[in-house]
C-alpha positions as CSV (number, residue, x, y, z in Angstrom):
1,X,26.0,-3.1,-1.7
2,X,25.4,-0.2,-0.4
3,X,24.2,3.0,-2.7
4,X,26.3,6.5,-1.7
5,X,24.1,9.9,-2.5
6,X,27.8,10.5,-4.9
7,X,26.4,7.6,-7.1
8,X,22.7,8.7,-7.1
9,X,23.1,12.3,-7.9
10,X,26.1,11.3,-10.6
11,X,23.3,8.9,-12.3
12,X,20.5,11.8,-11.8
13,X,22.5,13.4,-14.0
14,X,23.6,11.1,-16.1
15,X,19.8,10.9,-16.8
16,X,18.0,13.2,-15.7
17,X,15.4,11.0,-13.5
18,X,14.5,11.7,-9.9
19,X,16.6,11.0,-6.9
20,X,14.5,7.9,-5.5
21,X,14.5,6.1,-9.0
22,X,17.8,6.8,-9.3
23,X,18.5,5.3,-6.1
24,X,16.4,2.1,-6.4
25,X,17.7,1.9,-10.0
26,X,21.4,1.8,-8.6
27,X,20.5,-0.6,-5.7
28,X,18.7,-3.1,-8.5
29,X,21.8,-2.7,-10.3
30,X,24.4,-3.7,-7.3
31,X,26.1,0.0,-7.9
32,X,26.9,-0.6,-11.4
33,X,26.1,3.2,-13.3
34,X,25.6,1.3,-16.8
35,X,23.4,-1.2,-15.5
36,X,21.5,1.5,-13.4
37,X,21.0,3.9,-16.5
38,X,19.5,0.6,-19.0
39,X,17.2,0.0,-16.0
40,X,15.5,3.3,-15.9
41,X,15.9,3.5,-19.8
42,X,14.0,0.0,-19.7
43,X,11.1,1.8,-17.2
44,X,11.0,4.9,-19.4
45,X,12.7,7.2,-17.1
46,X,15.4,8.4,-18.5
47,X,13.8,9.1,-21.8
48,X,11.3,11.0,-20.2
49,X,14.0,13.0,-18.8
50,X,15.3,14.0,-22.1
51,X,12.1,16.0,-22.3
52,X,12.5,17.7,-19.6
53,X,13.4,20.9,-21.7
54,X,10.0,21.4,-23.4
55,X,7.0,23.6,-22.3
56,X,4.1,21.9,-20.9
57,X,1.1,24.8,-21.0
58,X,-1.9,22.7,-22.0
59,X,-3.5,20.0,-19.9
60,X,-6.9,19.8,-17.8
61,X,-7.8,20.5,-14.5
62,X,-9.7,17.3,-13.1
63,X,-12.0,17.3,-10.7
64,X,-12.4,13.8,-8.2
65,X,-15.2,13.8,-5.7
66,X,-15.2,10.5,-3.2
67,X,-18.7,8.9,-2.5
68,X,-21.6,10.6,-0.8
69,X,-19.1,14.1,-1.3
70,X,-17.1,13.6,1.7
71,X,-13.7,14.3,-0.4
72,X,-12.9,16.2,-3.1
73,X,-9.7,17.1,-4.8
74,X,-9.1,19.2,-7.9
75,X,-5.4,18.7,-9.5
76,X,-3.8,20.2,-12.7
77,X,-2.0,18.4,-15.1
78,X,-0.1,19.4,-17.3
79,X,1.0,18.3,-21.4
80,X,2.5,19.7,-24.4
81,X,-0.3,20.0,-26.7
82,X,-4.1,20.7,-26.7
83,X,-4.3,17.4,-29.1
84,X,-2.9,15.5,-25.8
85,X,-5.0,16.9,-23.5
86,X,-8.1,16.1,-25.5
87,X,-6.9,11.9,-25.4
88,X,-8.7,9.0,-23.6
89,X,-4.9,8.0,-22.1
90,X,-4.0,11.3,-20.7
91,X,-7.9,11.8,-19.1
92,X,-7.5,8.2,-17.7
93,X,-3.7,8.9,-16.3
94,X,-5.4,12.4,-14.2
95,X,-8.5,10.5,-13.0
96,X,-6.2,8.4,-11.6
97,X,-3.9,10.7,-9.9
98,X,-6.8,12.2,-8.7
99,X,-8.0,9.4,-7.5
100,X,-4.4,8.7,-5.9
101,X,-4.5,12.5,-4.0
102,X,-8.3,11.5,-2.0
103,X,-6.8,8.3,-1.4
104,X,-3.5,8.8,-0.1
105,X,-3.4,12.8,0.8
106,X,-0.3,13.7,0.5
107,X,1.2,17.2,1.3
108,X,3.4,17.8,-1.9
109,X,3.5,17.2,-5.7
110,X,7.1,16.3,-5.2
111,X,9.6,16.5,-2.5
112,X,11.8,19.5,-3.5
113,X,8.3,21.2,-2.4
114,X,9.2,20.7,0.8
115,X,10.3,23.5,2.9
116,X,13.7,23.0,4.7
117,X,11.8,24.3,8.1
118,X,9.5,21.3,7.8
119,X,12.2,18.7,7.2
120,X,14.2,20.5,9.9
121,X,11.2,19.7,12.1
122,X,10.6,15.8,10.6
123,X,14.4,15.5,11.0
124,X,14.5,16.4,14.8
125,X,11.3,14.2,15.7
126,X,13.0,10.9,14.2
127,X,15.9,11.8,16.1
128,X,14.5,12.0,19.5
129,X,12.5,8.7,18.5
130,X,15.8,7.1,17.6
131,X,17.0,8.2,21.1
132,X,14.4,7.1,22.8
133,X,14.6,3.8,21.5
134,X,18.0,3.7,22.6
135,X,19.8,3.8,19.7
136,X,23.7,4.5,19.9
137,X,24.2,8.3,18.9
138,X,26.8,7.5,16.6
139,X,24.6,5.8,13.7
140,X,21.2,8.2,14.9
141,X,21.9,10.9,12.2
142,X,22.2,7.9,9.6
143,X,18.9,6.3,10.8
144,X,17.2,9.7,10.8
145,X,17.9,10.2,7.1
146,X,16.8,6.2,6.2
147,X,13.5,7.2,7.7
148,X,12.9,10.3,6.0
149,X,12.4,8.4,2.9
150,X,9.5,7.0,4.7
151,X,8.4,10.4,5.0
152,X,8.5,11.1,1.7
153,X,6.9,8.5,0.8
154,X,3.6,8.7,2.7
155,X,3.7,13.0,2.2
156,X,5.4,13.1,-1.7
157,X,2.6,12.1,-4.3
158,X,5.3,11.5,-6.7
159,X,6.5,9.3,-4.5
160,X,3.6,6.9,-3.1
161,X,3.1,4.1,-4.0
162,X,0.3,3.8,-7.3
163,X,-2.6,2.8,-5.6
164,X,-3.9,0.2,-8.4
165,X,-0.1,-0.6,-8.8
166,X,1.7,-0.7,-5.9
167,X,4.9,-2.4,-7.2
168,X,5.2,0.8,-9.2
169,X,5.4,4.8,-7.9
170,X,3.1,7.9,-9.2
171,X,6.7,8.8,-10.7
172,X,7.4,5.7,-12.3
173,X,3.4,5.7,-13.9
174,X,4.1,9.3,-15.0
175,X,7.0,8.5,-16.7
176,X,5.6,5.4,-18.1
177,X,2.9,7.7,-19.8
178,X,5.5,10.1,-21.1
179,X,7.1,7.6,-22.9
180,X,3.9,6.3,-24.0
181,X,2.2,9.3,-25.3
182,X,5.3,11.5,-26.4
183,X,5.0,14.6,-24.7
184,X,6.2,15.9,-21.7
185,X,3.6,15.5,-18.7
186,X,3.7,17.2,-15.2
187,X,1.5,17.5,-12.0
188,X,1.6,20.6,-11.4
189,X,-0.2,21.2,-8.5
190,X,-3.3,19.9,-6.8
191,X,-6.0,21.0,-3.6
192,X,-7.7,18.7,-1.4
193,X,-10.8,18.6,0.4
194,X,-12.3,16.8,3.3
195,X,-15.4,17.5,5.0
196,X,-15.3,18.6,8.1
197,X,-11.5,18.4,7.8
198,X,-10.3,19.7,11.3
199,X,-13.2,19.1,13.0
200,X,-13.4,15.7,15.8
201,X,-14.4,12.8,13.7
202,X,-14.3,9.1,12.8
203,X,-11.1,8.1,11.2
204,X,-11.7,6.2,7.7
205,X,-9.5,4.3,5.4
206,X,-10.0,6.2,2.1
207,X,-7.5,4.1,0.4
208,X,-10.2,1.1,0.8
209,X,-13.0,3.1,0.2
210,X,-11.7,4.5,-3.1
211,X,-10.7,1.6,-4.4
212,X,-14.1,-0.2,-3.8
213,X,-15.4,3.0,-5.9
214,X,-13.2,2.4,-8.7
215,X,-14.0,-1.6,-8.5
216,X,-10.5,-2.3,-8.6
């Protein structure tokens, strides 16, 4: 069945867990709110959610540079305590999201980030693609917001796809370490580097290349 945004912000705060688990949690569940709410309990969501109240101020900044320093990315992480910080399992969870940000670039930690003049933008580009595809105007507006998932998808880190797990997103792995370590974990923010980033130049598939690195 169908899942209405009514249903997905009523779970999301039932819970507490972002909009697109919410969603997918609702569409596993046929629309059922119960069944939705054991299914992100059973992924870890929703109990990471009931930290969302607590201070995350320690952490470490990680550092990622890609083969032969063509990419670099730098990204803060955040967790409760110094103890945390200091652990094999939290250093492994940011060396891969920093892995994740050469790989994938995306524009955004998450999409609230996103300014409303840039989906304003995105929103009016699908809509002329619609239209010149020939789509009836009536069920453009509706089209336009299915593909702006897509778009946060490929732009949202949180998210992407996990690049060594694809059946699972950056937020699902996140929350999956939350429940596994205890504390409350966020990415706060991140910078990437590419050289000669502007600049004419071959295209490469990073995703491929930082994979082979990794020896996945």
């Amino acid at each position: 069945m169908a899942v209405t945004a009514a249903q997905v912000k009523e779970l999301r705060e039932k819970t507490g867990a972002g909009m697109l688990d919410c969603k997918k949690a609702l569409e596993a569940a046929d629309g059922d709110l119960t069944k939705a709410s054991e299914i992100l309990r059973e992924k870890g969501l929703a109990a990471a959610a009931n930290k969302a109240g607590r201070v995350a101020s320690e952490g470490i900044v990680e550092s990622y540079i890609h083969a032969g320093g063509r990419v670099g990315v730098l990204v803060e992480v955040n967790c409760e305590t110094d103890f945390v910080a200091k652990t094999e399992q939290f250093r492994t969870f940011v060396r891969d999201i920093a892995m994740q940000i050469a790989a994938t670039n995306p524009k955004f930690v998450r999409r609230e980030e996103v300014s409303q003049a840039e989906l304003d933008k995105e929103r009016e580009i699908l809509r002329n693609q619609a239209l010149n595809e020939g789509k009836p105007e009536k069920i453009v507006d509706k089209m336009v917001e299915g593909r702006l998932g897509k778009y946060y998808e490929e732009f949202c880190l949180m998210e992407q796809p996990f690049i060594k797990d694809p059946d699972k997103t950056v937020s699902v792995l996140l929350n999956e370490k939350v429940s596994a370590i205890g504390e409350l974990i966020t990415i706060r923010r991140f910078v990437r580097f590419e050289l000669g980033e502007g600049l004419e130049k071959k295209v490469d598939n990073f995703v491929e290349e930082v994979m082979s690195q990794a020896r996945l």
